[in-house]
VMD Tcl script that builds the backbone (N, CA, C; Angstrom):
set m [mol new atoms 201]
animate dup $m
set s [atomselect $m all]
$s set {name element resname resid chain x y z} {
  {N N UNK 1 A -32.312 -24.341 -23.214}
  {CA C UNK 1 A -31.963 -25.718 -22.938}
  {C C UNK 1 A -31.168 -25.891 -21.646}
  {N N UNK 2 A -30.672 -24.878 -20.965}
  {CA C UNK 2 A -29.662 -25.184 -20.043}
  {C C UNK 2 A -30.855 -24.891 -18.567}
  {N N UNK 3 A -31.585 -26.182 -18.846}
  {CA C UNK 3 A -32.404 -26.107 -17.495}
  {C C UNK 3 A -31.368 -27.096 -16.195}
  {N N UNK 4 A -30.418 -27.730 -16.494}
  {CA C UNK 4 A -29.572 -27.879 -15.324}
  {C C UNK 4 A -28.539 -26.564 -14.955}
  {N N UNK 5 A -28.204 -25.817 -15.646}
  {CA C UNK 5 A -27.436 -24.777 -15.214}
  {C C UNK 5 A -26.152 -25.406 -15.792}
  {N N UNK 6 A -25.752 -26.148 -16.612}
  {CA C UNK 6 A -24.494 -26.802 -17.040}
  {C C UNK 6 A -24.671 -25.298 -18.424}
  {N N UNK 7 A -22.634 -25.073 -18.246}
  {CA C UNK 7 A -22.961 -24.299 -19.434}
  {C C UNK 7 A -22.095 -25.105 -20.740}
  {N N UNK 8 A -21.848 -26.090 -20.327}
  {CA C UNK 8 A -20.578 -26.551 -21.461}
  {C C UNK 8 A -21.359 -28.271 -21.770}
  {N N UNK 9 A -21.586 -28.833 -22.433}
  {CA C UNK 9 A -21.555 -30.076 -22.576}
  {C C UNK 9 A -20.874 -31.161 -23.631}
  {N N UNK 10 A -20.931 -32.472 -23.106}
  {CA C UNK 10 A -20.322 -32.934 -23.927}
  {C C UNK 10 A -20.930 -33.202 -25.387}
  {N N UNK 11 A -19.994 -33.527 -26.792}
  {CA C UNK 11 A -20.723 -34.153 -27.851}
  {C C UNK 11 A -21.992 -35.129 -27.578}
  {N N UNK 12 A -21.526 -36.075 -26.873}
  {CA C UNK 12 A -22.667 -37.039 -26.501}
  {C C UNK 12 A -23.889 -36.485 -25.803}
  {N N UNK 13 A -23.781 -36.223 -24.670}
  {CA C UNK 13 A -24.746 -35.223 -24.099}
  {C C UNK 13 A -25.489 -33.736 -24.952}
  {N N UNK 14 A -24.616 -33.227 -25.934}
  {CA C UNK 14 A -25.561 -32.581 -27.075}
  {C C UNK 14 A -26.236 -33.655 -28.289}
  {N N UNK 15 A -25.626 -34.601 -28.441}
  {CA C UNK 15 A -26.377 -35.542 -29.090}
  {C C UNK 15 A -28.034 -36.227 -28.535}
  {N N UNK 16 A -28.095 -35.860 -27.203}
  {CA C UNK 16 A -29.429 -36.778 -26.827}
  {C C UNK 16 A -30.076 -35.088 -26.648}
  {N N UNK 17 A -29.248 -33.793 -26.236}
  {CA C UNK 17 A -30.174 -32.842 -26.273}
  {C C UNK 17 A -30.981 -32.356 -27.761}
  {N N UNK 18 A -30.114 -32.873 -28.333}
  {CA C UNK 18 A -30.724 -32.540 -29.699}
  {C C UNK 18 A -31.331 -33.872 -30.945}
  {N N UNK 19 A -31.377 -35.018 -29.227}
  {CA C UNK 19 A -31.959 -35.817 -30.318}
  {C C UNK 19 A -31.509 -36.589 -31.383}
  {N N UNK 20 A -30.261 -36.281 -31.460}
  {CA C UNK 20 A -29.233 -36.834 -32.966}
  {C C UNK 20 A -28.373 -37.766 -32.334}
  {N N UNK 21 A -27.799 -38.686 -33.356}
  {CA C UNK 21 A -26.632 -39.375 -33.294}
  {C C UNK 21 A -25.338 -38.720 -32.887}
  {N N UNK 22 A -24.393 -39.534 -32.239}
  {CA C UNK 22 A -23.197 -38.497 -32.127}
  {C C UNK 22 A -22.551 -38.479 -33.076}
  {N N UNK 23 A -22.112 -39.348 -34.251}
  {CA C UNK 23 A -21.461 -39.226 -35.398}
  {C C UNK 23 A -22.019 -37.984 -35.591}
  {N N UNK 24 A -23.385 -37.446 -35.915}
  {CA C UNK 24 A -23.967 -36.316 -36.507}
  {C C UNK 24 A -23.227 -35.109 -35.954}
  {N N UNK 25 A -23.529 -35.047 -34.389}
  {CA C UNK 25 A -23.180 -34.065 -33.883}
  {C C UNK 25 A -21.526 -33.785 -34.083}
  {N N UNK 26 A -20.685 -34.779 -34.524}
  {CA C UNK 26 A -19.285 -34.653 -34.576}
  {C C UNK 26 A -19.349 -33.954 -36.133}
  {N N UNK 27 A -20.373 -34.374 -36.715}
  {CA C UNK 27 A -20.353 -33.826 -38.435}
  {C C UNK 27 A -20.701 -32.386 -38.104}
  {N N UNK 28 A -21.924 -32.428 -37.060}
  {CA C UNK 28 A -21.742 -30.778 -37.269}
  {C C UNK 28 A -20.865 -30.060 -36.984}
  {N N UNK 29 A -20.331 -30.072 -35.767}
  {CA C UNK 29 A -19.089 -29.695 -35.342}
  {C C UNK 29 A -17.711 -29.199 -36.305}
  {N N UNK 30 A -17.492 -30.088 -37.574}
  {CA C UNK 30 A -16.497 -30.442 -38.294}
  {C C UNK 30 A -17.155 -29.532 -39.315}
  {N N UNK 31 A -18.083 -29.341 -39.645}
  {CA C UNK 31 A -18.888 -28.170 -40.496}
  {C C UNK 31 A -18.990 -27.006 -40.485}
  {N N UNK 32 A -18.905 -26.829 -38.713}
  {CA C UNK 32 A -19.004 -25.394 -38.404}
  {C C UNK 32 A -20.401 -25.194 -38.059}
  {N N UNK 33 A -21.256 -25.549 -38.374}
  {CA C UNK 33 A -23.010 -25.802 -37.993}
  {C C UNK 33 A -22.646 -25.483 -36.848}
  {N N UNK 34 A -21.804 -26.256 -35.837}
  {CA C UNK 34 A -22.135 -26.138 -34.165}
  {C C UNK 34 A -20.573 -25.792 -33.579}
  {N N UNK 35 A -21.321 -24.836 -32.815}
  {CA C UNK 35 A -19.782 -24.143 -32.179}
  {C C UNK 35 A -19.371 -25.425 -31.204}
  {N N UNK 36 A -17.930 -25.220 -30.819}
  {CA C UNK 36 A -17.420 -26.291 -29.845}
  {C C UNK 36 A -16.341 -25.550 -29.197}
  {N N UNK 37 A -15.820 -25.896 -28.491}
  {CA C UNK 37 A -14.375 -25.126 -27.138}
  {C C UNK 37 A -13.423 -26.814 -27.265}
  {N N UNK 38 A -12.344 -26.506 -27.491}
  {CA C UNK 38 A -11.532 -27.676 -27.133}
  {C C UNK 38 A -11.184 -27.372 -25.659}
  {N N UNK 39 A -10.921 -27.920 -24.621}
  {CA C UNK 39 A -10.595 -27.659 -23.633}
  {C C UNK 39 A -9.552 -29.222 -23.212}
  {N N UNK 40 A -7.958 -28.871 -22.914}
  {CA C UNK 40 A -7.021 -29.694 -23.028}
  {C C UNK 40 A -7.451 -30.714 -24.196}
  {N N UNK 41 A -7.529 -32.078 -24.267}
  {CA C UNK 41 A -7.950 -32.877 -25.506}
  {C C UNK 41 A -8.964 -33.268 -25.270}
  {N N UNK 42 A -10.217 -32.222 -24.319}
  {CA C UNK 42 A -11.659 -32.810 -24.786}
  {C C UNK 42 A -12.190 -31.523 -25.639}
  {N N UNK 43 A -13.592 -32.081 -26.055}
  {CA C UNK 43 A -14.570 -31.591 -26.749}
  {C C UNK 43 A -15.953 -30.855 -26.314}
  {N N UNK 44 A -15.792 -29.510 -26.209}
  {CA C UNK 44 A -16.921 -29.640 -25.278}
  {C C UNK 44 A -18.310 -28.356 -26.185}
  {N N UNK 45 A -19.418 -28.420 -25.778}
  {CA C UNK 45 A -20.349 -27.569 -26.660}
  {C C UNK 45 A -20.809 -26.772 -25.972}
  {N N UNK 46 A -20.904 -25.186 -26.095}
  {CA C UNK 46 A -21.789 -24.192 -25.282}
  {C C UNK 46 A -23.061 -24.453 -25.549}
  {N N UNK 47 A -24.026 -24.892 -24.072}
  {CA C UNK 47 A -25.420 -25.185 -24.407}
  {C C UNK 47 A -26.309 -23.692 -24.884}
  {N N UNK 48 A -25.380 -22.717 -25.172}
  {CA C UNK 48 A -26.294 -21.600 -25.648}
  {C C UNK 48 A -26.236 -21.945 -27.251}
  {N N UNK 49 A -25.239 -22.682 -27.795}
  {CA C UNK 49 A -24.969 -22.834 -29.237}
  {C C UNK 49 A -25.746 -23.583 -29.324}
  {N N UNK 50 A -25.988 -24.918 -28.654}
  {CA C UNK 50 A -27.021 -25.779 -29.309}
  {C C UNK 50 A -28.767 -24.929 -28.800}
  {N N UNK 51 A -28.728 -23.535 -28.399}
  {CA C UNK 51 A -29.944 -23.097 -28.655}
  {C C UNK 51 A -29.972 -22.515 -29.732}
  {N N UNK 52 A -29.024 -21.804 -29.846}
  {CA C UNK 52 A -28.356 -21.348 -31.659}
  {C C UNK 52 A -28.861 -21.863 -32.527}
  {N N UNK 53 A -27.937 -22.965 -32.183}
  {CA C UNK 53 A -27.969 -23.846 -33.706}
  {C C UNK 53 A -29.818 -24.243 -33.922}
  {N N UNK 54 A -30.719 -24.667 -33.012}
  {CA C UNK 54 A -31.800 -25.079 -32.821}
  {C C UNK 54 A -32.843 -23.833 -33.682}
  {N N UNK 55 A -32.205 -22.643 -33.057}
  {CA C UNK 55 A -33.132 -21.450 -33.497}
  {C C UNK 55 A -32.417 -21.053 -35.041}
  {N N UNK 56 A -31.650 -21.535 -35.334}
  {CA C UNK 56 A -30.994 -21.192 -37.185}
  {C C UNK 56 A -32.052 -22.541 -37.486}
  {N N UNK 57 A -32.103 -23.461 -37.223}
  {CA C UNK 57 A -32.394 -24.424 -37.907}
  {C C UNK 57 A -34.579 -24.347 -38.165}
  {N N UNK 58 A -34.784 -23.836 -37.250}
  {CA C UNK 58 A -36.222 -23.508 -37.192}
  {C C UNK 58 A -36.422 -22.127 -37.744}
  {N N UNK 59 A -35.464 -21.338 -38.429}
  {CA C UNK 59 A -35.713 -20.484 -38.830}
  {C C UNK 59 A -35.249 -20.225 -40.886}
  {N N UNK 60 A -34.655 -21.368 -40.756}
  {CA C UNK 60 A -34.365 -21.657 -42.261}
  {C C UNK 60 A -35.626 -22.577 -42.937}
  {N N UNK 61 A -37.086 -22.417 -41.773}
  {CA C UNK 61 A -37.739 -23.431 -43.050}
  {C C UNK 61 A -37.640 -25.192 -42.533}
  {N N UNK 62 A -38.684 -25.666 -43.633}
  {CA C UNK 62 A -38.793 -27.157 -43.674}
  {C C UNK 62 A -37.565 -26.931 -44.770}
  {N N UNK 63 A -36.883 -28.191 -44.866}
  {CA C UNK 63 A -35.725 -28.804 -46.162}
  {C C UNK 63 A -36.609 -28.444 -47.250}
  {N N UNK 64 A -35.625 -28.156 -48.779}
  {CA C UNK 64 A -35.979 -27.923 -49.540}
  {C C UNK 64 A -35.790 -29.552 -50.577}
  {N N UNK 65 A -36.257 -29.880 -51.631}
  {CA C UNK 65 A -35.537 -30.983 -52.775}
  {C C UNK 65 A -36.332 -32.177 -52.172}
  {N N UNK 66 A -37.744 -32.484 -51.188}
  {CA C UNK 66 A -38.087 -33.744 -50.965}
  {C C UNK 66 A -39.671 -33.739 -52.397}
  {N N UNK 67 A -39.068 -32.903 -53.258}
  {CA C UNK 67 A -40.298 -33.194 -53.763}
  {C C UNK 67 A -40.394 -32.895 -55.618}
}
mol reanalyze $m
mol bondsrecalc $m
mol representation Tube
mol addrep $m
């Protein structure tokens, strides 16, 4: 994902890389799902985690219980 060469991004900016809401991305965060760096009082995401998190999530399967 880090086709700009950025290695840190913000919640919001992992929210449109991954497509999600930012409430979400703050839920994952708060879950532990998605790594984060506090840096002074911002928030920031290693764009290698949201390849992480992308490759755990494609590797656990479709959801289970829609049926």
């Amino acid at each position: 994902m880090a086709v700009d060469g950025l290695v840190l991004v913000t919640p919001e900016e992992a929210a449109r890389r991954l497509s999600l809401g930012r409430t979400t991305v703050y839920g994952l965060i708060s879950a532990g799902a998605l790594e984060s760096v506090r840096i002074g009082r911002s928030r920031r995401v290693p764009v290698a985690a949201l390849d992480r998190y992308v490759e755990r999530m494609a590797s656990d399967g479709p959801e289970q219980g829609d049926g």
